[in-house]
C-alpha positions in Angstrom: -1.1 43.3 17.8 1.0 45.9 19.1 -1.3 48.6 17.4 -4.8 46.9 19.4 -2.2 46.9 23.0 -1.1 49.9 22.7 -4.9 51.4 22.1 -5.9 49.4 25.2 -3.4 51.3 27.5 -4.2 54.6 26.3 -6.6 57.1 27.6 -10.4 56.5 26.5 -11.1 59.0 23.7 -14.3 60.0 21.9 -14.9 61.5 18.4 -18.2 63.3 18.6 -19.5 63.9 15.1 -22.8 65.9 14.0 -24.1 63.9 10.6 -25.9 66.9 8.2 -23.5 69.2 6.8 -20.6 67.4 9.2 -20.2 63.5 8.6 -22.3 63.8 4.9 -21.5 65.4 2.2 -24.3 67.7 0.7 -25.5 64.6 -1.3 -26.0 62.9 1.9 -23.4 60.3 1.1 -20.2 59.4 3.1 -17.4 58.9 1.7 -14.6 55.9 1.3 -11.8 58.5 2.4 -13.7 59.0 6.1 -15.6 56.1 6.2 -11.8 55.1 6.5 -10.4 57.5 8.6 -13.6 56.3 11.2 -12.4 53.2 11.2 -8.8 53.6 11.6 -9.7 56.0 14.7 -12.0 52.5 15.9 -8.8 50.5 15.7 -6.6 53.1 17.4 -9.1 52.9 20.6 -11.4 56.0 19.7 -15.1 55.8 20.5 -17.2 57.2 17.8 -20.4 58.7 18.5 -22.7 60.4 16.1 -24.8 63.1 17.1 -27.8 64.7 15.5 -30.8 67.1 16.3 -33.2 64.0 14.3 -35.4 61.8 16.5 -34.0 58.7 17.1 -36.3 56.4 15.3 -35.4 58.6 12.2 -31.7 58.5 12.5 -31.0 54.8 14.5 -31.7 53.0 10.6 -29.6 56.0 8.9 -26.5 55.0 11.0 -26.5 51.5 11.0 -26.4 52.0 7.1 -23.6 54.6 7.5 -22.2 51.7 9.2 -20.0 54.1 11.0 -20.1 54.3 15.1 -20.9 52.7 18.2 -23.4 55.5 19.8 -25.7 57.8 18.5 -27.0 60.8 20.5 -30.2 61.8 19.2 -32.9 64.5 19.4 -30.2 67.5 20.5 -29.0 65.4 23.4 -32.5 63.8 24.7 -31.5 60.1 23.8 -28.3 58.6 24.0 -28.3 55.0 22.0 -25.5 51.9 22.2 -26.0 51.4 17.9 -25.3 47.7 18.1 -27.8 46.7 19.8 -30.4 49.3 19.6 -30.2 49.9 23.8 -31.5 52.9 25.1 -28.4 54.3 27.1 -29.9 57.8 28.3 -33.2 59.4 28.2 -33.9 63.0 28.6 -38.0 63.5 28.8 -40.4 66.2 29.3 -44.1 66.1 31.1 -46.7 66.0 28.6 -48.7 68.6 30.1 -45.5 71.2 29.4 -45.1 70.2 25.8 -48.8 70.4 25.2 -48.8 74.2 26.3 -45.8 74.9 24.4 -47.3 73.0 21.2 -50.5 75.0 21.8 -48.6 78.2 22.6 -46.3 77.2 19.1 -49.0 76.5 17.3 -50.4 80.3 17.7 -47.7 81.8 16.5 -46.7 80.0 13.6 -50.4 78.9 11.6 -49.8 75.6 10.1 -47.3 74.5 12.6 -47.1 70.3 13.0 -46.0 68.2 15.2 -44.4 64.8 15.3 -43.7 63.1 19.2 -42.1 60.0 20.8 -43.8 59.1 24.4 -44.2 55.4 25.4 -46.9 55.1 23.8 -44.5 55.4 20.1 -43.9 57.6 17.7 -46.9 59.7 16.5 -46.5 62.3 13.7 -48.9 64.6 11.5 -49.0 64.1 8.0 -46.4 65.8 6.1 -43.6 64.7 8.3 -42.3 62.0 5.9 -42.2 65.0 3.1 -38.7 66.0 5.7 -38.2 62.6 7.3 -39.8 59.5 5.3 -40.2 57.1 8.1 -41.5 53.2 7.8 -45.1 52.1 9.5 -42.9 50.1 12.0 -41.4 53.5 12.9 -44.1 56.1 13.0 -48.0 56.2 13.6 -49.8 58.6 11.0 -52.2 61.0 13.5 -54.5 64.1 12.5 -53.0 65.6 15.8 -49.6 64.2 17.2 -50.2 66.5 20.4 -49.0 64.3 23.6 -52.0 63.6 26.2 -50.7 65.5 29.4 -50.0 62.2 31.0 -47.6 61.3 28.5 -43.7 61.1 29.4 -42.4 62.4 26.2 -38.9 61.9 25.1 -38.7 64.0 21.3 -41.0 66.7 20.2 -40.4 67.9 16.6 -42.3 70.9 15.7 -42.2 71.6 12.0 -43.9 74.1 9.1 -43.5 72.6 5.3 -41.6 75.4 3.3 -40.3 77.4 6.0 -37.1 78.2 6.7 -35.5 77.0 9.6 -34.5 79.7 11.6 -38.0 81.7 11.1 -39.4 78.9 12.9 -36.7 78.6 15.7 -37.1 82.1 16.1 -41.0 82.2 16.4 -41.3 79.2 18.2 -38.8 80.1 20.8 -40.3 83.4 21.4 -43.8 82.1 22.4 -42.6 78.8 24.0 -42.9 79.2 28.4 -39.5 79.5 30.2 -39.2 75.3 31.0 -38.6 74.2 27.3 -35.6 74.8 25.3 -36.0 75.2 21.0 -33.4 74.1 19.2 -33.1 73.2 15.4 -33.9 69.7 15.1 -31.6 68.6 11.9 -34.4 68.4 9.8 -35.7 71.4 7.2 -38.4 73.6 8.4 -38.3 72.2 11.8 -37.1 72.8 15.5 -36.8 70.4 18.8 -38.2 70.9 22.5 -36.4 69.6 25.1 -35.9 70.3 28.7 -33.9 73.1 29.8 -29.7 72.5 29.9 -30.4 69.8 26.7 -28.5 70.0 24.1 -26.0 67.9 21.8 -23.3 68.9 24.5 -24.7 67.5 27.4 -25.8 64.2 25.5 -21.9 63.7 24.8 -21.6 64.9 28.3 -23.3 62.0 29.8 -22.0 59.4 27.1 -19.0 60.3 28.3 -19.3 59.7 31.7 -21.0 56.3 30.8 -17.5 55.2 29.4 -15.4 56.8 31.5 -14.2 59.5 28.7 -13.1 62.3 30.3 -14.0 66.0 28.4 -10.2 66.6 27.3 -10.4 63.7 25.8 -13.5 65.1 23.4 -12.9 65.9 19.9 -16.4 67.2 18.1 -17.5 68.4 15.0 -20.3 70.2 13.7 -21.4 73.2 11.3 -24.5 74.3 12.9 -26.1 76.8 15.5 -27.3 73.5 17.2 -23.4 72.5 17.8 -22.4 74.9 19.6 -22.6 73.6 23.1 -21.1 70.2 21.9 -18.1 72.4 20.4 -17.5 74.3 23.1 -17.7 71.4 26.0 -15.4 69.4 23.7 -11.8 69.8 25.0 -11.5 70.0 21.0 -14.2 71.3 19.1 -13.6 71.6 15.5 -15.8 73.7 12.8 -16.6 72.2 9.4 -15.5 74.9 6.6 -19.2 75.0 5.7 -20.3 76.4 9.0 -21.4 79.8 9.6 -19.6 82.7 10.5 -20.7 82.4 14.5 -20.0 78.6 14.5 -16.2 79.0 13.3 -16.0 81.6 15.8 -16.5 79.6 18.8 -14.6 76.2 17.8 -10.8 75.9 18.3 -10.0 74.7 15.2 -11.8 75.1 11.5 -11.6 72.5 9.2 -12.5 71.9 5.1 -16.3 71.4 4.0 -18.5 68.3 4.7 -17.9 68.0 0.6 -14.0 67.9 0.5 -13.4 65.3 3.5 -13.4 68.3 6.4 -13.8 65.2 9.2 -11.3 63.0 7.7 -8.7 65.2 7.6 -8.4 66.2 11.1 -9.2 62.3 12.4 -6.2 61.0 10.0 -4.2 64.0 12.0 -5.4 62.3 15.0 -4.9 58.6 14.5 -1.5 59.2 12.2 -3.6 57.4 9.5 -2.7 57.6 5.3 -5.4 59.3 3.0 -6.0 56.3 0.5 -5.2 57.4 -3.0 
């Protein structure tokens, strides 16, 4: 009792964690030791928020299995969900005229190039998308072209190539895209994200925060990856899995152990005072 009054008075705080490489292990499985650690931070008043460069229909089932969080921020910071209850919280969206020239501008530099949207109209994808991202019929509609119509209010563009790597397509993509669409690496192999310009994972967490009344000092996020680098450096604490590349450790304030030796736990049992179970 004194534990639960003692969270209540204390400042709002928020644990901002990116799930590949960060939260997982590289087996994809979380462990008991921070599954633990999560929810000792949920009974010492922390928010938990996940945050991931997959679309939100892809990742929304993966977290409730995690069974870990009350917020997921999705697609780089385009969609900001309450977990629970499924509830849209924050939508970031692009014109679908803009993301069909920058699909048909995408599509001419990298041959093969495929495409998998959400507008209101649903989640359309081109075949080969469940090869990075197996995704039910209730989730996804199988298309020959997953292009939006230029009426379309699109809220998550993937653009992916089977059996390319990652940054070849971030790098040719982003180079032939117009000026008002932002490429980022969507989470998934082969495969990069277009948003708007100014989002990204950080400014998702940005405007959970604000939602809850969690002010930025009060931020503590992890990640490993190019994508996380605006969400570790708006964080008042942004931590760097020992996994993470060379640029990534650079720019967070503190580096932790791997994704595969309990890097997130660690620092959260720092935080909340908690006891590694044996």
């Amino acid at each position: 009792m004194e534990e639960r009054a003692a969270a209540m008075t204390s400042p709002r705080r928020l644990l901002a964690l990116d799930v590949d490489g960060t939260l997982l292990r590289s087996d994809g499985t979380l462990t008991t030791r921070t599954r633990d650690a999560l929810r000792a931070a949920d009974s010492a008043g922390w928010n938990v928020a996940l945050v991931t460069g997959r679309p939100l229909q892809y990742v929304l089932p993966l977290v409730r299995e995690l069974a870990v969080g009350e917020f997921v921020v999705a697609a780089n910071g385009a969609s900001v969900c309450e977990v629970g209850t499924g509830a849209v919280l924050d939508q970031s969206s692009l014109p679908g005229h803009v993301v069909r020239l920058a699909v048909q501008c995408a599509r001419r530099a990298v041959p093969g190039l495929c495409v998998a949207a959400t507008t209101l109209r649903g989640m359309h994808v081109e075949r080969g998308f469940d090869q990075i991202a197996p995704l039910s019929k209730a989730d996804a509609i199988v298309v020959d072209d997953a292009t939006p119509r230029p009426d379309d209010t699109v809220h998550s563009t993937v653009l992916f190539a089977l059996g390319m790597d990652t940054s070849a397509v971030l790098a040719q993509v982003a180079a032939a895209v117009p000026a008002d669409v932002h490429v980022s690496p969507s989470g998934l192999p082969g495969s990069v994200e277009l948003t708007a310009p100014g989002v990204h994972k950080g400014s998702g967490v940005a405007r959970l925060c604000e939602r809850l009344g969690v002010e930025q000092r009060e931020v503590v996020a992890f990640g490993d990856g190019l994508n996380d680098h605006e969400m570790l450096i708006w964080a008042g604490h942004g931590v760097a899995m020992g996994n993470a590349d060379d640029a990534t450790k650079a720019i967070a304030a503190e580096v932790t152990t791997t994704n595969d030796d309990d890097g997130v736990a660690s620092v959260v049992e720092r935080l909340v005072g908690a006891t590694p179970c044996s």
